[in-house]
Phi, psi and omega in degrees: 000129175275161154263151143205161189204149186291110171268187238282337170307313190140334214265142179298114179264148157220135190273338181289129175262087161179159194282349169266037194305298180320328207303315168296008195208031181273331170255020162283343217241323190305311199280334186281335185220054162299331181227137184312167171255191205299309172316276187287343139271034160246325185302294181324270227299297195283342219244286175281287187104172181299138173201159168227063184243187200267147174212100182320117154249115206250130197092020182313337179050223181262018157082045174280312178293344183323307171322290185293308185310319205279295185315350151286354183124323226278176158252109210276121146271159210229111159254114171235159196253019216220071197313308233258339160285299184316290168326352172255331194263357176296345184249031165286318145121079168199144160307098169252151177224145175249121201178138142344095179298347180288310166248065189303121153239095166226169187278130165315124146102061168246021182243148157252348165207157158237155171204140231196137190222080177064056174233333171307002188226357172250330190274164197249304193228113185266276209306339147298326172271005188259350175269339167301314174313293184297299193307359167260346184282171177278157176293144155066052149243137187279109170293117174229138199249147173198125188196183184287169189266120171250054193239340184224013145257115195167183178285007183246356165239129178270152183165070182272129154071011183053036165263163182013199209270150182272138167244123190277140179225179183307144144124023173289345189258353152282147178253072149202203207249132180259105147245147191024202215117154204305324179286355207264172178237149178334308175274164183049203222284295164322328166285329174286318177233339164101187194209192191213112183263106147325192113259168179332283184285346165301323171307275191290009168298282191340295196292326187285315194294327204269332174100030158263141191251152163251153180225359146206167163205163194208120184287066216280161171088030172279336182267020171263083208307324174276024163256136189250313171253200133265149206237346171214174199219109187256168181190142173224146217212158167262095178305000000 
């Protein structure tokens, strides 16, 4: 059962720590996210590349990488902590597990690559799961990462749909799990299940404290001329 309670912005925190926030909304989250965009299968393509080892998809949801991933090579496993996003992601052709990002059950150093998509704003402790992550990747395999920016994305920024300019509010140094608030807009994913906020350095804490080097990151929809900011953020990091 969640709790919540208000802090000091107004916006609603839950106290609850679990993965089965989607389980009611999947299939509002299938017509909302059926397919990765242009963006991010360019990303999957320069940031990992082809490879033909085992590849963690951490955070699989209803398996939309599942796809790009396989046409690269890879042989993709899928995890989630969301028995009713699996059941959707079964028909992706990957190896699924239900299980916690927090508590991977696989033996260390057994991926050859991870990859992990608009899971830093859903998971309640991100820095456990980016330490699970490294401890399953192989030495010098790659981790890629692609998520909100978490400089216009959060309870301090109104920023629908990442169009025009973000108008900023109070709440960029909170870290807990949010709902609505000046930043939230009625509709879509954050109004449903609410969302969990980083600031800049927590973020990239989470990968460098896990023992990951970083070697590139890109602020993506900047080469889109009618993006004025940017609303995600890819990165590729090194065990």
């Amino acid at each position: 059962m969640a709790s919540a309670a208000p802090s000091r912005s107004g916006i609603t925190i839950e106290r609850l720590s679990g993965g089965a926030r989607y389980d009611e909304h999947v299939a509002w989250y299938e017509a909302f996210k059926p397919v990765l965009d242009d963006v991010e299968l360019r990303c999957l393509r320069d940031l990992l590349g082809e490879g033909s080892g085992r590849c963690l998809d951490l955070g699989c949801g209803t398996g939309v990488a599942i796809p790009e991933l396989r046409r690269l090579g890879w042989e993709v496993v899928g995890v989630d902590v969301s028995e009713a996003m699996l059941t959707r992601a079964a028909m992706r052709g990957a190896e699924l597990v239900q299980a916690p990002g927090e508590s991977l059950p696989f033996q260390d150093t057994s991926f050859d690559a991870v990859v992990s998509l608009w899971t830093h704003t859903d998971v309640d402790h991100f820095p456990a799961v980016m330490r699970e992550a490294a401890r399953v990747l192989r030495p010098s395999s790659p981790l890629v990462y692609v998520g909100a920016h978490p400089c216009f994305v959060g309870p301090h920024s109104r920023f629908i749909h990442g169009e025009g300019t973000p108008v900023l509010h109070p709440g960029y140094a909170q870290m807990e799990r949010y709902f609505g608030g000046p930043a939230v807009g009625p509709d879509g994913l954050r109004a449903r299940i609410g969302q969990t906020h980083l600031p800049l350095g927590a973020f990239l804490h989470a990968f460098l404290d896990a023992g990951l080097e970083l070697e590139a990151i890109e602020e993506l929809s900047l080469d889109e001329p009618e993006r004025l900011f940017p609303y995600r953020v890819a990165l590729r990091f090194r065990r």
